[in-house]
C-alpha positions as CSV (number, residue, x, y, z in Angstrom):
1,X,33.7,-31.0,31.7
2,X,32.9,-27.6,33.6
3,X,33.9,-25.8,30.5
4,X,31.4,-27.3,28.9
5,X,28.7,-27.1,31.3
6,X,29.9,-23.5,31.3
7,X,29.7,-23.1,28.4
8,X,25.7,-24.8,27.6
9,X,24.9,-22.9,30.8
10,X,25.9,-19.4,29.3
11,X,23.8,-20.8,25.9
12,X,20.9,-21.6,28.2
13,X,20.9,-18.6,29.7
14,X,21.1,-16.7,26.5
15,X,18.2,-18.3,25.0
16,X,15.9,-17.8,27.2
17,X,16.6,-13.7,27.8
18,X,16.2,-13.5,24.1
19,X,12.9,-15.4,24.5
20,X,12.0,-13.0,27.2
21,X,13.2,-9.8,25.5
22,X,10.8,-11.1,22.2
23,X,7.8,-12.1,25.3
24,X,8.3,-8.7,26.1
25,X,8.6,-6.5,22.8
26,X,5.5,-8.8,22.0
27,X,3.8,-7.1,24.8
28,X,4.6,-4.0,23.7
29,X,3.7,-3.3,19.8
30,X,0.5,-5.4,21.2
31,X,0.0,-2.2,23.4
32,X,0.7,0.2,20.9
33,X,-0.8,-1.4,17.7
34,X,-4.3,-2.9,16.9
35,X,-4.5,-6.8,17.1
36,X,-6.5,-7.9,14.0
37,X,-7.2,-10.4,11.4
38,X,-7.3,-7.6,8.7
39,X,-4.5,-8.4,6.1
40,X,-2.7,-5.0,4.4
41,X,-2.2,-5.6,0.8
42,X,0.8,-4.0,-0.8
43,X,0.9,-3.2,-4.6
44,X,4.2,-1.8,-6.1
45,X,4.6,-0.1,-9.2
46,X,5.7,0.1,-13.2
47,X,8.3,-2.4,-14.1
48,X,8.7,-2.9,-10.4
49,X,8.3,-6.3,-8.1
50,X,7.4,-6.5,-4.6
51,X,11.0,-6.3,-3.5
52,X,10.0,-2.8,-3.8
53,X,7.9,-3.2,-1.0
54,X,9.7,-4.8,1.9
55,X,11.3,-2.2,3.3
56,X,7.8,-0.8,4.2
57,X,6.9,-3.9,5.0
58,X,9.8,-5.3,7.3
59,X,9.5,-2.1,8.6
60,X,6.1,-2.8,10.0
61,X,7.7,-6.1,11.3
62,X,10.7,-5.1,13.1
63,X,7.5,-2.0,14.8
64,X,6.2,-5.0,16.2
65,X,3.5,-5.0,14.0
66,X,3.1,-8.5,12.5
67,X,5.1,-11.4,12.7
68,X,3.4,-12.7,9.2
69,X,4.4,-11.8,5.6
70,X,3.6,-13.7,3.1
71,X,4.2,-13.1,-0.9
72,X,1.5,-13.1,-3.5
73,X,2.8,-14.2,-7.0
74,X,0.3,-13.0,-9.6
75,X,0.9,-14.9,-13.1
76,X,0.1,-12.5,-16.5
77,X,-3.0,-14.8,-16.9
78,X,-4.1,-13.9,-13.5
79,X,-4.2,-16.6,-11.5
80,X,-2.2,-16.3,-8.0
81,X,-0.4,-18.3,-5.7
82,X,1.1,-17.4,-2.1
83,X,4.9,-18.7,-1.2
84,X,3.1,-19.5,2.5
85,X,-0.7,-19.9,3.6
86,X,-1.3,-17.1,6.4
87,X,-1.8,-19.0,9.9
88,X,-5.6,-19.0,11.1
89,X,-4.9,-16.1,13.9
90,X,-1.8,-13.8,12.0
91,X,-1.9,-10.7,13.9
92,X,-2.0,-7.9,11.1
93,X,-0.8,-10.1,8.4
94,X,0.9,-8.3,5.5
95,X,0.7,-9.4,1.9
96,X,3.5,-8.7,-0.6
97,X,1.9,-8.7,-4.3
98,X,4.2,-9.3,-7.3
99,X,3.1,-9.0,-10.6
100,X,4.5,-11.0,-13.3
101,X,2.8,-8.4,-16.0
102,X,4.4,-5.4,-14.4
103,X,4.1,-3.2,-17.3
104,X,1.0,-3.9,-18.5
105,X,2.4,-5.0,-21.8
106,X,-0.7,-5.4,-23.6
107,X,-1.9,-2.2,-22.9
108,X,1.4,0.1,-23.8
109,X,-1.2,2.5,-25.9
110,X,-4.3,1.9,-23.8
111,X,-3.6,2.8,-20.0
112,X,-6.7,3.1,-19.3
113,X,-7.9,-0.1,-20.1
114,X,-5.0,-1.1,-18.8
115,X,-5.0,0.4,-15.5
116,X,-8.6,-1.5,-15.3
117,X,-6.8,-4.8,-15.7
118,X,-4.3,-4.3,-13.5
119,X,-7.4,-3.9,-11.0
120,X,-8.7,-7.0,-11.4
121,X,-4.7,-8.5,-10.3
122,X,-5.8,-6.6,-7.5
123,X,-9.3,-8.5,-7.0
124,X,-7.9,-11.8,-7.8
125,X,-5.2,-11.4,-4.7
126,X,-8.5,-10.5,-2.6
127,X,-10.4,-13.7,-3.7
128,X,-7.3,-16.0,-3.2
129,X,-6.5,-14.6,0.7
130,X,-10.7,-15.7,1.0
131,X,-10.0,-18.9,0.2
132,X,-7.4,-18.8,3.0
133,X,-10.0,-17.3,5.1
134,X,-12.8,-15.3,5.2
135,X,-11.7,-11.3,5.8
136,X,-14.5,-9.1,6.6
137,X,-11.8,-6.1,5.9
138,X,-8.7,-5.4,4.0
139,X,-5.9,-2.4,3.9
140,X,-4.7,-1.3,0.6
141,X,-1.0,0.4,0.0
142,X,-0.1,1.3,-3.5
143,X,2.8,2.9,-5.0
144,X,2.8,4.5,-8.1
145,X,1.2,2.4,-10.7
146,X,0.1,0.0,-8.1
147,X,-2.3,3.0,-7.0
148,X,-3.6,3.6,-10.5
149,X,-4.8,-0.7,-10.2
150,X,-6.0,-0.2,-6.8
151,X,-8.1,2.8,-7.5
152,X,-9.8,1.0,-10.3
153,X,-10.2,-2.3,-7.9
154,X,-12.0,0.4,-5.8
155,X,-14.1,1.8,-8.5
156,X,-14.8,-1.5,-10.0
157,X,-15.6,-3.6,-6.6
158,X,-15.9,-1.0,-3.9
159,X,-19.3,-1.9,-2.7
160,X,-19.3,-5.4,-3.4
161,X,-20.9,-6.8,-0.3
162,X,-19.6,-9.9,-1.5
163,X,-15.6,-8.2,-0.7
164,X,-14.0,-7.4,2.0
165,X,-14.6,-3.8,3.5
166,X,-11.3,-1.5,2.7
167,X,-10.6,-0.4,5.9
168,X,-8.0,2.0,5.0
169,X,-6.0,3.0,1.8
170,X,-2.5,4.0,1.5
171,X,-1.5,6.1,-1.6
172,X,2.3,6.7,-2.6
173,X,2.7,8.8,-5.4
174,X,-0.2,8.0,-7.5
175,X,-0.3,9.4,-10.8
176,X,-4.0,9.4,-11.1
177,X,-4.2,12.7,-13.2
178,X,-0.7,12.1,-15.3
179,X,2.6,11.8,-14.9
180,X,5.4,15.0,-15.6
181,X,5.8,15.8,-18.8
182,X,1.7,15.7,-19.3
183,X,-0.5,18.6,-18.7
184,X,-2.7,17.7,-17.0
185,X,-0.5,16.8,-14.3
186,X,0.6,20.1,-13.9
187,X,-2.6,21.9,-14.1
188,X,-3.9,23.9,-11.4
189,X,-5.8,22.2,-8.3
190,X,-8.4,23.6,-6.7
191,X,-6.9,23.3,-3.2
192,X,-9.8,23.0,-1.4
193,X,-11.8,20.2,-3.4
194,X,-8.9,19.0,-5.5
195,X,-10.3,19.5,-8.6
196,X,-8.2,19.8,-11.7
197,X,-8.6,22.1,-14.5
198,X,-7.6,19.5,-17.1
199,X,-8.6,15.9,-16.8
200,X,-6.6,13.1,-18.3
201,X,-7.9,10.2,-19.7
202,X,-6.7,8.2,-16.7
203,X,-8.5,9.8,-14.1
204,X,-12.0,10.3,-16.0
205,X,-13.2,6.9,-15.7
206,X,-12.6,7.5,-12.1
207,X,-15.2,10.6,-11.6
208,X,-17.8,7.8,-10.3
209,X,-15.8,7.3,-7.0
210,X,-17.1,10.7,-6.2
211,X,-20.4,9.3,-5.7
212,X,-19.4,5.9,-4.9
213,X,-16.3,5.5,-2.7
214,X,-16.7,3.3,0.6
215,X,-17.9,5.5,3.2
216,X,-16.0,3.7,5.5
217,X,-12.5,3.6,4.5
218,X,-9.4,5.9,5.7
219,X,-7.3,7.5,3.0
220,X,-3.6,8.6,3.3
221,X,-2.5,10.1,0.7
222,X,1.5,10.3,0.5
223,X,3.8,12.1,-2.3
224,X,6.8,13.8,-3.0
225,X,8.5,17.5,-4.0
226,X,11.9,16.7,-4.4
227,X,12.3,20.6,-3.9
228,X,14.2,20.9,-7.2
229,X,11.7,23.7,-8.9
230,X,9.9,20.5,-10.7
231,X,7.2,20.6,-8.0
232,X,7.3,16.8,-8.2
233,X,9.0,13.6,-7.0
234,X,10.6,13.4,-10.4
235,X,7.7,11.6,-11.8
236,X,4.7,12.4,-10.3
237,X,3.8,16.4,-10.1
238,X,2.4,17.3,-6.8
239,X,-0.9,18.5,-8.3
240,X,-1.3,15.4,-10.3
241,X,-1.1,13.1,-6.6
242,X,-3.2,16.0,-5.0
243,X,-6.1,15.0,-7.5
244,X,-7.2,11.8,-5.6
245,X,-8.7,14.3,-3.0
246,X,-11.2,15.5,-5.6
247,X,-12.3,11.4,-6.3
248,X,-12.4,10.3,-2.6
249,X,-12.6,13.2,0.0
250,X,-16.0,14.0,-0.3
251,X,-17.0,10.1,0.8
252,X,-14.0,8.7,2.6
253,X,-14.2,8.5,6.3
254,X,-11.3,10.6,6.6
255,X,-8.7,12.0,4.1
256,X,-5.2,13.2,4.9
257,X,-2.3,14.4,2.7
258,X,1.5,13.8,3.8
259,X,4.2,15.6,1.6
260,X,7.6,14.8,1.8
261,X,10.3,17.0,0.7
262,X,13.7,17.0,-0.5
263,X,16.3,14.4,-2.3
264,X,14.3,11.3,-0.6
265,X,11.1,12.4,-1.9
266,X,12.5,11.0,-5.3
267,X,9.7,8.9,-6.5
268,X,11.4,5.3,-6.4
269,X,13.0,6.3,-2.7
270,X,9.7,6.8,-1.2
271,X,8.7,3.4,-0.9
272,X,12.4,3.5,0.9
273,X,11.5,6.0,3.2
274,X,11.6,5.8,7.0
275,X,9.3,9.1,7.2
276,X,6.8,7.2,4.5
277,X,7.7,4.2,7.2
278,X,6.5,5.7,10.0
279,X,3.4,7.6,8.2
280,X,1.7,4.2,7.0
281,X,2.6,2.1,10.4
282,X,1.1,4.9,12.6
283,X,-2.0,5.4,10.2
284,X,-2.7,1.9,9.5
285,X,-1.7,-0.1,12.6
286,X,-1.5,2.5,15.4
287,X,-4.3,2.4,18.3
């Protein structure tokens, strides 16, 4: 019998130390991080899924960011459905997209019509988290393609008064003026402005962001040089990521560029990257 008061005694004691140590992490990330309503919206790439995105993601979580992640299924015909409804007062909720059309299959010769679709998967995950509940702002995060969809949600809907604000906007490794192999991904940048020599087809459409880009949003822009003489992350050239500066500097609120070098700079690692981690939980959430 004393054993096994013991032993409920030691459980007791356990529980609530645990509940303490959480009481006081809590207490924390809440000094350290911003407590808002805004909800971050991650987009991951070609052929990809948004199990792509959770280590950023539990990475914010286990910071002490958010305790709320919820997962945004987006069906090829568009319509989108959440696995759970985010609670009424979620402290920097985080929301996973997953694209059932992640190769934009009806566009295989067209990117950059297809690019355009993909941004209105994009808008459609905006319009279903208002019917949860009315945001006044959003954060974006791309990776690769998913940039490419979010630039054109931007371009498309970026002063809709009837949106949500884009407070800030994450970039990792965005293609937007081609991908290696393509010359105009390589061609020179003016390092200044950002301006390419060449344009591709992908980024001309998106010239009117010069003149049009929120004036209120924060822009990181995050790629990689995998230091191997390709000047690239495998994928993405340097120059080609560098472009975005030439669509968005001149409006954006504020505009920074993060390099990462070496073998994790590999294009697919970087959304498996604890310096990436600490890059988009610092600029996105960090007081």
């Amino acid at each position: 019998m004393r054993r096994r008061f013991a032993t409920v005694l030691v459980i007791i004691v356990i529980v609530v130390a645990l509940g303490g140590l959480t009481v006081w992490h809590r207490a924390q990330a809440a000094k350290q991080y911003v407590q808002s309503n805004v909800p971050t919206i991650f987009v991951h790439g070609w052929g990809s899924s948004a199990n792509a995105e959770t280590k950023m993601t539990h990475a914010a979580k286990r910071a002490g960011v958010t305790d709320t992640i919820v997962r945004a299924n987006v069906a090829k015909n568009g319509k989108v459905t959440f696995n759970h409804t985010i609670p009424a007062h979620a402290i920097n909720p985080i929301v996973e997209v997953n694209l059932a059309d992640n190769k934009l299959s009806a566009y295989k010769h067209d990117y950059v019509t297809g690019y355009k679709h993909g941004g209105t998967y994009v808008k459609n995950v905006v319009l279903a988290l208002e019917k949860q509940h009315h945001y006044a702002a959003i954060n974006l995060v791309g990776h690769s393609m998913g940039n490419l969809e979010i630039i054109n949600y931007i371009n498309d809907n970026g002063n809709n008064d009837q949106l949500p604000k884009i407070n800030h906007l994450v970039a990792i490794a965005g293609h937007y003026n081609g991908f290696v192999g393509q010359k105009t991904a390589t061609s020179r940048v003016d390092p200044k402005t950002g301006k390419p020599t060449r344009a591709d087809a992908t980024f001309k459409p998106l010239l009117r962001l010069r003149h049009t880009f929120p004036t209120n949003t924060r822009v990181l822009n995050i790629y990689g040089d995998m230091e191997d003489g390709s000047h690239s992350d495998g994928d993405v050239p340097v120059n080609s990521a560098k472009t975005l500066k030439y669509l968005v500097a001149g409006r954006a609120k504020s505009y920074r560029e993060v390099e990462i070098k070496g073998k994790d700079a590999q294009h697919s690692k970087l959304h498996n990257n604890d310096q990436v981690n600490r890059e988009l939980i610092n600029f996105l959430w960090h007081k």
